[in-house]
C-alpha positions in Angstrom: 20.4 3.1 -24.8 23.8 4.8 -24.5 24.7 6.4 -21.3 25.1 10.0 -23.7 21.4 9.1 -24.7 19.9 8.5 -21.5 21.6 12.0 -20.0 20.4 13.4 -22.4 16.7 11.8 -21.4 17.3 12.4 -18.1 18.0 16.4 -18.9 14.9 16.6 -21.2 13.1 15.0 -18.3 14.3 17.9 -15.6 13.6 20.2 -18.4 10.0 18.9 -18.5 10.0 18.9 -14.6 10.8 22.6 -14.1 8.4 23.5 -16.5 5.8 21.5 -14.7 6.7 22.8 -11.2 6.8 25.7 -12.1 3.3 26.2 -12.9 1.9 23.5 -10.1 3.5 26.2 -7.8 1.6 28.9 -9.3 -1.6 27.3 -8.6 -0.3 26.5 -5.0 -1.4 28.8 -2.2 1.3 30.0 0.2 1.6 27.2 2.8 3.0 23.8 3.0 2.5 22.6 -0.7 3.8 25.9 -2.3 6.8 25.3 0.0 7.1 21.3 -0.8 6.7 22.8 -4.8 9.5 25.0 -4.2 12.2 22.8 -2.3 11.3 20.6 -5.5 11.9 22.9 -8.2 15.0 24.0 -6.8 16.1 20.5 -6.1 14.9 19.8 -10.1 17.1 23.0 -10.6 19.9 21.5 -9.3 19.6 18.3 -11.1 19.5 19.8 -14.4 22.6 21.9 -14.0 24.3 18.3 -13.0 23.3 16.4 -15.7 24.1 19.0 -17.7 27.5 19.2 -16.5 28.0 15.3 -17.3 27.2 16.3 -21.1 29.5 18.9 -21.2 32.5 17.0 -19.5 32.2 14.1 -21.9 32.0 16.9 -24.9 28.0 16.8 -25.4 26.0 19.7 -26.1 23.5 19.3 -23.7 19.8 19.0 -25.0 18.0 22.7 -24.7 14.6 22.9 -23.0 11.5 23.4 -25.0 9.8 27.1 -25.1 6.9 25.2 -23.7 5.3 21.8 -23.2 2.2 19.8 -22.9 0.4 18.6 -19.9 -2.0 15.9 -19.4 -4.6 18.1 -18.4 -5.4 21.8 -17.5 -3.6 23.0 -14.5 -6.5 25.1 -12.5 -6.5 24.2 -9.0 -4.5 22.7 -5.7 -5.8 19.3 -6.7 -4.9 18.9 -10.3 -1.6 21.0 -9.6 -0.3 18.6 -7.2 -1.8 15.3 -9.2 0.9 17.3 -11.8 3.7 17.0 -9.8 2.9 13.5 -8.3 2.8 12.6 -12.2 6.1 14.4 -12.8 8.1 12.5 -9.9 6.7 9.0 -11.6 8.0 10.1 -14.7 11.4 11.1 -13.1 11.7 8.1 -11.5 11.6 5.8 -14.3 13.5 8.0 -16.3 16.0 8.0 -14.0 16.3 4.1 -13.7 16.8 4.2 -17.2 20.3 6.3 -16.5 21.0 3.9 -13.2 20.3 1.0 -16.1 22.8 3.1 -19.1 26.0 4.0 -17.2 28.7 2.4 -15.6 30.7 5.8 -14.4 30.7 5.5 -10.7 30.1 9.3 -10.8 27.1 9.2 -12.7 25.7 5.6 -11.3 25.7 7.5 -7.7 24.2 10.7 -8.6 21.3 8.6 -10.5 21.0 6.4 -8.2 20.4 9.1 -5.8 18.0 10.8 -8.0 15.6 7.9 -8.2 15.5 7.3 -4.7 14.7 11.5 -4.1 12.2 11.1 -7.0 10.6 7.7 -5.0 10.4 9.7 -2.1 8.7 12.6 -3.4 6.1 10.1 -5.3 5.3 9.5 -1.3 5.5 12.9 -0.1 3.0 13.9 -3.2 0.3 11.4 -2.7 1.6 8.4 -4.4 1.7 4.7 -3.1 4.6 3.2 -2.1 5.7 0.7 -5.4 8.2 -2.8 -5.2 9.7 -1.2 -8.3 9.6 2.3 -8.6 9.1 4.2 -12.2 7.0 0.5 -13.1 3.9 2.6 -14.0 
C-alpha cells in the first residue's frame, strides 16, 4: 500500500468514525459517556481535517464521506452504542498502523503514530482489553 492509499484509508476510516460517533452519542444519555462520545468525535473531527490536509498538500483530492453507512448491528441503547464505539477505535487503530506501516514523512509517521496510540487508549477507556499488538483483531 502507498502512503496516498493508506491516507486515503485512514480518511475513509475517520469518515466512518464520525458517522458512528455520531449516532452512539445520540443513544448516550447526558453524563460521562455522552461526554467521553463527544471529546471523541471532536478529536475524530480533528483527525479527519489532518489527514485531509496531507491529501491536499501532496495534490490529492481527498476521499468524500459516504451519505451514510452500515453498522454491525442496530444502534438502540447505552450498551450496543458504546460496544459501537469500542468497535470503531479497533478499527482505527489498525487502520492507522497501516499508515504508521505506508509512510516514511516524518510529519505524517508522527501524527499516525499518535493516532494509534489515542485510538489504543480509547479501546481501554471504552471497555476494551489491553492487546501486545494493538489493531491485531
Amino acid at each position: 500500500m502507498t502512503e496516498t492509499e493508506a491516507l486515503q484509508a485512514t480518511l475513509a476510516g475517520e469518515h466512518a468514525a464520525l458517522y458512528g460517533v455520531g449516532l452512539a452519542g445520540g443513544r448516550l444519555k447526558r453524563g460521562a459517556r455522552f461526554r467521553a462520545a463527544t471529546i471523541s468525535y471532536e478529536q475524530h473531527r480533528k483527525r479527519r481535517d489532518q489527514l485531509a490536509e496531507f491529501l491536499v498538500d501532496v495534490g490529492e483530492t481527498p476521499v468524500a464521506a459516504a451519505a451514510a453507512y452500515d453498522l454491525p448491528q442496530a444502534v438502540t441503547s447505552a450498551a450496543t452504542a458504546t460496544a459501537l464505539v469500542l468497535l470503531i477505535e479497533r478499527r482505527l487503530t489498525a487502520v492507522y498502523g497501516d499508515l504508521v506501516e505506508a509512510t516514511d514523512q516524518n510529519p505524517v509517521r508522527t501524527f499516525a503514530v499518535q493516532a494509534l496510540i489515542a485510538c489504543s487508549q480509547a479501546q481501554l477507556s471504552w471497555g476494551g482489553s489491553p492487546a501486545a499488538f494493538p489493531g491485531d483483531a
